[in-house]
C-alpha positions as CSV (number, residue, x, y, z in Angstrom):
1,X,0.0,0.0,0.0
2,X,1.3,3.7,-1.1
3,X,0.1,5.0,2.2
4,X,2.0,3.6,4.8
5,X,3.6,5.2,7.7
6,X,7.2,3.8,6.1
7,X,6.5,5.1,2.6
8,X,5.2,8.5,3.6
9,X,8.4,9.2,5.6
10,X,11.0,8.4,3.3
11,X,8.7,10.1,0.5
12,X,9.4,13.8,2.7
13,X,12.8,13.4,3.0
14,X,13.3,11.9,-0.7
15,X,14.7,15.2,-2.9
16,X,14.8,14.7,-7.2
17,X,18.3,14.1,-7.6
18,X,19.9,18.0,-9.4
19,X,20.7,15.6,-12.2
20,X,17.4,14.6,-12.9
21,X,15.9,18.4,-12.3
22,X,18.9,19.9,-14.4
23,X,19.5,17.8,-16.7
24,X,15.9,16.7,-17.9
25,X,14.0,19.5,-16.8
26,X,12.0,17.5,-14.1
27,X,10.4,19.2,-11.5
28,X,11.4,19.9,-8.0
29,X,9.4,18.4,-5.2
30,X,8.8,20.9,-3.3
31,X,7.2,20.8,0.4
32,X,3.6,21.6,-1.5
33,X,4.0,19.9,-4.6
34,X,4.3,16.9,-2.1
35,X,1.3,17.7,-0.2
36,X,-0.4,17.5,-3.1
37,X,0.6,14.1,-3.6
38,X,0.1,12.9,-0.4
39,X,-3.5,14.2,-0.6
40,X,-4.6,17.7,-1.2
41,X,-5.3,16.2,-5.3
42,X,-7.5,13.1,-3.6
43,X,-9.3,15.7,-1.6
44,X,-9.8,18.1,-4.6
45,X,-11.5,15.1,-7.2
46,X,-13.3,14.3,-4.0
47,X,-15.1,18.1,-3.7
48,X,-13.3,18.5,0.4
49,X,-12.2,21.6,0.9
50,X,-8.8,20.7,3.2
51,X,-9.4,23.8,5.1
52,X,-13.2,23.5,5.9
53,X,-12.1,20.1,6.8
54,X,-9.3,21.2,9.4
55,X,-11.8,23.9,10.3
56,X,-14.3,21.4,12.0
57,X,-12.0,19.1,13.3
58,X,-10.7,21.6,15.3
59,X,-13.0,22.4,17.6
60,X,-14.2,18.4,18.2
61,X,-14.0,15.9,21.0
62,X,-10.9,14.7,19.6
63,X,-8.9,18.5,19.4
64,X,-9.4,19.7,22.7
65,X,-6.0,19.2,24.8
66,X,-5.2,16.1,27.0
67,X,-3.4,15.2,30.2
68,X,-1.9,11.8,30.4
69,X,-2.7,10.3,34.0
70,X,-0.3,9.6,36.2
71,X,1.8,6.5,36.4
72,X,0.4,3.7,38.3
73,X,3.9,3.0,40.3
74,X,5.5,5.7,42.1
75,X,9.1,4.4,40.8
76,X,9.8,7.9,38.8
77,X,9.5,9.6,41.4
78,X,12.0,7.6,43.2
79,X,14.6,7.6,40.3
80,X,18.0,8.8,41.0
């Protein structure tokens, strides 16, 4: 699968080798022409509006700021 957690990473720190961009006139993959691929172009054919999207999900149950609880054992408080 293209989206995986292992592809997307080394797909942001992959660069078109100056060669390739140089040479044969290919693009550069840029920060947004890679958010593109990754998704903004699936949202687009899909009629979302990223922004809208981002909109609403920031004010839902799962946006609002947590606090982890406490450890069960005491032992990092006894840490040296």
């Amino acid at each position: 699968m293209l989206h995986s957690r292992p592809f997307e990473e080394a797909f942001w720190r992959f660069e078109m080798p100056r060669d390739l961009v140089e040479g044969y006139g290919f693009p550069e993959l840029t920060e947004e022409v890679k958010r593109k691929i990754l998704g903004l172009n699936a949202a687009r054919l899909m009629g979302l509006d990223p922004g809208k999207m981002q909109q609403a999900m920031s004010k839902d149950e799962f946006a609002k700021p947590r606090r982890l609880p406490q450890p069960w054992s005491g032992l990092k408080n006894h840490a040296a």
